[in-house]
C-alpha positions as CSV (number, residue, x, y, z in Angstrom):
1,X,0.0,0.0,0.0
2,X,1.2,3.8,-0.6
3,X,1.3,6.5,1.6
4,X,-2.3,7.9,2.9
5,X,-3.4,10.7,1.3
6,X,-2.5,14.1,3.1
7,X,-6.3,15.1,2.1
8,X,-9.4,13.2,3.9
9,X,-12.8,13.3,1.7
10,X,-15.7,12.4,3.8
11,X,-18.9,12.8,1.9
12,X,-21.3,13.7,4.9
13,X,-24.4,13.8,2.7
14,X,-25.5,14.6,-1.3
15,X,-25.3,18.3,-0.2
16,X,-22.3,18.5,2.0
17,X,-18.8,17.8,2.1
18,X,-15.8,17.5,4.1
19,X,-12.2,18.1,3.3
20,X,-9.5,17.7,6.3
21,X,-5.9,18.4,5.9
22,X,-3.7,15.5,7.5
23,X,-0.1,15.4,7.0
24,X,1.4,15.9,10.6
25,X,3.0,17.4,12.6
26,X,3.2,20.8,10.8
27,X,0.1,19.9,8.0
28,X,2.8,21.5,5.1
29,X,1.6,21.6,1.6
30,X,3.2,19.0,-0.9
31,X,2.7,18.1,-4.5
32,X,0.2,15.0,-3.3
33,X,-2.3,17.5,-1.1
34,X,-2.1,20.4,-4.7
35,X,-3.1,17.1,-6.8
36,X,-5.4,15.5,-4.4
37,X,-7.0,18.8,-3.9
38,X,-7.3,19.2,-7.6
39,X,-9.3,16.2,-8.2
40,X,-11.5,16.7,-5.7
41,X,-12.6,20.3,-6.7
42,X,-13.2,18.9,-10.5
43,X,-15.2,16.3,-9.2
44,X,-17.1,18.4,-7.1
45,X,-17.8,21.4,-10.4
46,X,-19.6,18.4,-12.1
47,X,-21.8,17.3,-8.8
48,X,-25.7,18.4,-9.5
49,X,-26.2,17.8,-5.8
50,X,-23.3,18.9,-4.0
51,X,-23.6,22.4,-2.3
52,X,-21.5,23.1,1.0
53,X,-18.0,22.0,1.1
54,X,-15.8,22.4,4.4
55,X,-12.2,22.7,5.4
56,X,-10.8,21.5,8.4
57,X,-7.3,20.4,9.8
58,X,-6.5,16.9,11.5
59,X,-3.3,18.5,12.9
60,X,-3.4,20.0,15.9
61,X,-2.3,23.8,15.6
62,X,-2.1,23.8,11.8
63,X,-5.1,24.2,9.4
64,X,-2.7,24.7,6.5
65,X,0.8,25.3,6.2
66,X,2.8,27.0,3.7
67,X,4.2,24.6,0.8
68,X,7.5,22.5,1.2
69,X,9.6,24.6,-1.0
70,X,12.1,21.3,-1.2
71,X,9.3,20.1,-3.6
72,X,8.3,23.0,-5.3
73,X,10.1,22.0,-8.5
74,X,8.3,18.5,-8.6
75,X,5.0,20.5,-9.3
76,X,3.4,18.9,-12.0
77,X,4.0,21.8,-15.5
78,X,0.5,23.0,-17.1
79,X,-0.3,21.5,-20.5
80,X,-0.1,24.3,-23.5
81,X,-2.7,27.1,-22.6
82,X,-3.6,25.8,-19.5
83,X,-2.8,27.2,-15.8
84,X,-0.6,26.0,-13.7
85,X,-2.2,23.7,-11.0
86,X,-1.8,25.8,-8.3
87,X,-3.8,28.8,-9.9
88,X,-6.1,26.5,-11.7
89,X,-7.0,25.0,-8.4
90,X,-7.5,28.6,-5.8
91,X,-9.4,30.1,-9.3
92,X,-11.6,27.0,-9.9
93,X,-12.8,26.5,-6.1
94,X,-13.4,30.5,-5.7
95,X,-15.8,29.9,-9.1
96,X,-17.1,26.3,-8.5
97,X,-21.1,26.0,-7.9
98,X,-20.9,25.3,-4.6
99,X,-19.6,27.0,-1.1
100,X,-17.0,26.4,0.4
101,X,-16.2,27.3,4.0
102,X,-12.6,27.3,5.8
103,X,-13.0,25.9,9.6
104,X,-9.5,27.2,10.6
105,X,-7.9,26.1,13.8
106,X,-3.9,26.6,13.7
107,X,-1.3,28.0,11.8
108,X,-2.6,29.3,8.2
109,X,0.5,30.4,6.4
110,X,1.7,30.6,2.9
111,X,-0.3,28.6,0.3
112,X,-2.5,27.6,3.2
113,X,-3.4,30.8,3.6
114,X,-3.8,31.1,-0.5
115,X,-6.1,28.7,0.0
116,X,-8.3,29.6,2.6
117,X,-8.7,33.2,0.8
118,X,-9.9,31.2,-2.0
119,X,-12.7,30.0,0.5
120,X,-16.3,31.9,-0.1
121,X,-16.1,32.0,3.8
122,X,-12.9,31.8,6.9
123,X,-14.2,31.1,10.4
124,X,-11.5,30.9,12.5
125,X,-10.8,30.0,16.4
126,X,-10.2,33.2,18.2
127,X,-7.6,31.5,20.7
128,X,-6.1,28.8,18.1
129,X,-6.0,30.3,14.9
130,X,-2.9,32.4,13.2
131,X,-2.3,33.6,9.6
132,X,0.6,34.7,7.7
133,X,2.3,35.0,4.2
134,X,6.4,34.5,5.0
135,X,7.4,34.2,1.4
136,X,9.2,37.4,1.2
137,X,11.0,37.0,4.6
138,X,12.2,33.7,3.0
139,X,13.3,35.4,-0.5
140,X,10.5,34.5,-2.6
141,X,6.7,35.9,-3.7
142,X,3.6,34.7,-3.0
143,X,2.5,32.7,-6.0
144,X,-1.0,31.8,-5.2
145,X,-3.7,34.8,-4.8
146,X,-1.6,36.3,-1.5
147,X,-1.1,39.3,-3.2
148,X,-4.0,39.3,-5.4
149,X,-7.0,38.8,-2.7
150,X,-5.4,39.8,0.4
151,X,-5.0,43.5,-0.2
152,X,-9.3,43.0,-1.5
153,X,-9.9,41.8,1.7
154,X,-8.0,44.1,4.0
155,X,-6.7,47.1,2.4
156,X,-3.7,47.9,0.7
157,X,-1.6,49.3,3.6
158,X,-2.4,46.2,5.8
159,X,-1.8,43.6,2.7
160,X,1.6,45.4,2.6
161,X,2.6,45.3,6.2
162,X,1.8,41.6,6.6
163,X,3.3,40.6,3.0
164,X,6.5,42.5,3.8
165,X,6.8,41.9,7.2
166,X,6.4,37.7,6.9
167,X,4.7,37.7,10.7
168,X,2.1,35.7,12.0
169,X,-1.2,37.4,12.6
170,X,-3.4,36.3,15.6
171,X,-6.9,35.6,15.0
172,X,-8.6,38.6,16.7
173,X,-6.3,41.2,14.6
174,X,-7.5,39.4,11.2
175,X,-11.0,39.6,12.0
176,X,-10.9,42.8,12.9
177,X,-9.0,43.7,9.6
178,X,-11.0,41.7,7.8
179,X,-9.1,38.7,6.7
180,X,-11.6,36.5,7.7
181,X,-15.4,36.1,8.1
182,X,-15.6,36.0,11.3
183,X,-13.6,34.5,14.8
184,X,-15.3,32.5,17.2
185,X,-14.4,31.1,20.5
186,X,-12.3,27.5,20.1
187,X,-15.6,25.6,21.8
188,X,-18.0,27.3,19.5
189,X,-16.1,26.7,16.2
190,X,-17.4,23.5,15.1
191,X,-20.8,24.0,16.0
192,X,-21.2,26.8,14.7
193,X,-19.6,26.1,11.0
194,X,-21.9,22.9,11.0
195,X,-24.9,24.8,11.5
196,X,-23.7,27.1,9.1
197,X,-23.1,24.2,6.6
198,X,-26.5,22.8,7.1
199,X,-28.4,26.0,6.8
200,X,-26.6,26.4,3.2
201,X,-26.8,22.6,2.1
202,X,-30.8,23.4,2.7
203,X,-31.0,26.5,0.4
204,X,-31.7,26.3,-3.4
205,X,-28.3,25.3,-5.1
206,X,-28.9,27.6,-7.9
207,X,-29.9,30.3,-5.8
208,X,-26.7,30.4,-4.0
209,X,-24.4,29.5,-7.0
210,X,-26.3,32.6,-8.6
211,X,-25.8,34.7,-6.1
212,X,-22.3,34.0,-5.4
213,X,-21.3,34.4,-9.1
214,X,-22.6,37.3,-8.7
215,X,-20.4,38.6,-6.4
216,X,-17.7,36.8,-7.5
217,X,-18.8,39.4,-10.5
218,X,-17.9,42.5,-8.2
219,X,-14.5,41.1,-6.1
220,X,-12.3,38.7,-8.0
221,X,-9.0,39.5,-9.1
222,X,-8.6,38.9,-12.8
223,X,-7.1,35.5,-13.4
224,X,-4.2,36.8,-15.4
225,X,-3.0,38.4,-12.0
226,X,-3.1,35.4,-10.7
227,X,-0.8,34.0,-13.5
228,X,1.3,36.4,-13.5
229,X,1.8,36.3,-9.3
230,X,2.7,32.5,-10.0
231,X,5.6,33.1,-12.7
232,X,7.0,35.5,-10.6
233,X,7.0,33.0,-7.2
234,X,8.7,30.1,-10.0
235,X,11.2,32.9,-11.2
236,X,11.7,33.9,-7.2
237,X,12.6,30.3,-6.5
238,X,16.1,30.9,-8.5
239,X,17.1,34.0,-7.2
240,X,20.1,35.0,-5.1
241,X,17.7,36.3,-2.2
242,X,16.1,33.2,-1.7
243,X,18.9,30.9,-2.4
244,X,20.8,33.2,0.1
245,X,18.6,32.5,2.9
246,X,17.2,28.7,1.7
247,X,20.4,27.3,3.6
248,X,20.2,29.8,6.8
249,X,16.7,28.7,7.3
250,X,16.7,25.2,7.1
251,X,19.5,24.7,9.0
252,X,17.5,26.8,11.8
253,X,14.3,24.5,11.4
254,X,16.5,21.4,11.6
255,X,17.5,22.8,15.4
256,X,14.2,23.7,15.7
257,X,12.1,21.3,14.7
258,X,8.2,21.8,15.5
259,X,9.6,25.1,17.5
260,X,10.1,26.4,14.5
261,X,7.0,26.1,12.5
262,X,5.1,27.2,15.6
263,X,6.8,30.6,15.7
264,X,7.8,31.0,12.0
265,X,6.7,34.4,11.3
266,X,9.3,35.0,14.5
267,X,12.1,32.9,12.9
268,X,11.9,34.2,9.6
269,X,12.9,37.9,11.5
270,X,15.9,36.1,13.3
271,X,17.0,34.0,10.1
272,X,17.2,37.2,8.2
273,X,18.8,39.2,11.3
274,X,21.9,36.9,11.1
275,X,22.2,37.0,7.9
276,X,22.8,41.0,7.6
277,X,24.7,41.3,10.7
C-alpha cells in the first residue's frame, strides 16, 4: 500500500462535504495535497447535488501550512494554454457552484493561507488560529492569490505590512482587519460552522451559486494576476535572495524542529537578522 493521502474526503451527505488536511506534525503543503485537492474540486464542479463544502485540519495547531519549498520544482507543468495547477486549483474552487467554507484552527501560512482566501467564507478559532504570508522573509513571492486577494480583503496598507513583514497574525487582529469572516471562541467553532453548513446545504443550489457568481462578478481578481503572481513565485525560486537564505533557514528549522513552525513568522525575522549582521 502507498502512503495515505494528506487530504481526507468524507462525503457527509449529497449536499455537504468535508475536506480535512492531514499530513502531521506541521500539516505542510506537498505536491500529493495540490493534486489530491485538484481532483477533488473537478469532481465536485460536475456534482448536480453537491452544495456546501468544508475545510478543516487533523493536525493539531495547523489548518494549513505553507508549501515545502524542497518540492516545489516536482509540481506537476500545465499542458499548452492551460494554468498551472496551483492557480487553476485557488481560481476553480473560488468559481465552482458550490460554497466552500474554511474551519481554521492553527497556523494558516503561505499557500495555506492562499487557499483559505480562495474560500467563499474563513471562520476561525479566536484562541487557536494564526495567519501569515512569509514568502518574502524567505526570499520568494507569494505565488498563489496572496497578493492578489489579500489586499481585496484588508486594504492595501495592511496587505503590505503583513506581506513585507512575513509575521504571523493572531486571529482577533484578522477579524478585525478583515481577513476572515468572522472568529469565534475555540468551543464554538465546530458547532457553529456545522450549522452554518446545514443551513446552506438546505437552500436552493442555484440560488446560491447565482448569487455568489454574482459577487464573485464584483471582487475577484482577474485571473491573469493570478498567473502572472505564480511566474513571478517560480522565477523567485532561483534567485540570489532566496537561495541566500534557503540554507540559513533550514538549517534553523532542523535545530528547531516543530519550534520552528510554531513561531515561523518570529524565525523568519531572526533567520534574516543573522544574515545582515
Amino acid at each position: 500500500m502507498g502512503n495515505p493521502s494528506t487530504v481526507i474526503l468524507e462525503r457527509n451527505s449529497p449536499r455537504l462535504a468535508t475536506i480535512t488536511f492531514s499530513n502531521p506534525p506541521a500539516n505542510v503543503a506537498i505536491v500529493e495535497t495540490v493534486a489530491r485537492l485538484a481532483d477533488i474540486v473537478g469532481e465536485f464542479e460536475r456534482d448536480a447535488e453537491l452544495q456546501v463544502v468544508v475545510f478543516k485540519s487533523a493536525v493539531a495547531d495547523f489548518f494549513l501550512n505553507h508549501f515545502d519549498l524542497a518540492a516545489a520544482g516536482d509540481l506537476p507543468p500545465p499542458e499548452k494554454g492551460a494554468l498551472p495547477i496551483w492557480t487553476d486549483l485557488v481560481v476553480r474552487l473560488t468559481k465552482a457552484p458550490f460554497i466552500s467554507i474554511a474551519s481554521i484552527r492553527g497556523r494558516t501560512r503561505g499557500a495555506g493561507n492562499e487557499l483559505a482566501l480562495a474560500c467563499d467564507l474563513r471562520y476561525a478559532s479566536l484562541e487557536k488560529a494564526m495567519f501569515g504570508q512569509p514568502e518574502v522573509g524567505a526570499g520568494l513571492l507569494p505565488g498563489g492569490g496572496g497578493t492578489e486577494r489579500l489586499p481585496r480583503a484588508i486594504g492595501r496598507d495592511r496587505a503590505l505590512e503583513a506581506i513585507l513583514s512575513s509575521s504571523d497574525y493572531d486571529a482577533a487582529l484578522a477579524e478585525r482587519w478583515g481577513w476572515v469572516t468572522r472568529t469565534l471562541p475555540d468551543a464554538e467553532l465546530d458547532s457553529f460552522v456545522d450549522a452554518m453548513a446545514a443551513r446552506l446545504a438546505s437552500f436552493d443550489k442555484a440560488s446560491l451559486a447565482s448569487a455568489k457568481a454574482l459577487i464573485n462578478r464584483a471582487t475577484l481578481p482577474p485571473e491573469a494576476d493570478l498567473i502572472a503572481a505564480f511566474s513571478e513565485f517560480a522565477k523567485s525560486l532561483t534567485l540570489p535572495g532566496f537561495i541566500a537564505r534557503a540554507a540559513g533557514t533550514q538549517k534553523m528549522s532542523a535545530q528547531l524542529g516543530l519550534e520552528f513552525e510554531l513561531r515561523m513568522g518570529e524565525y523568519i525575522g531572526i533567520a534574516n537578522h543573522k544574515l545582515s549582521s
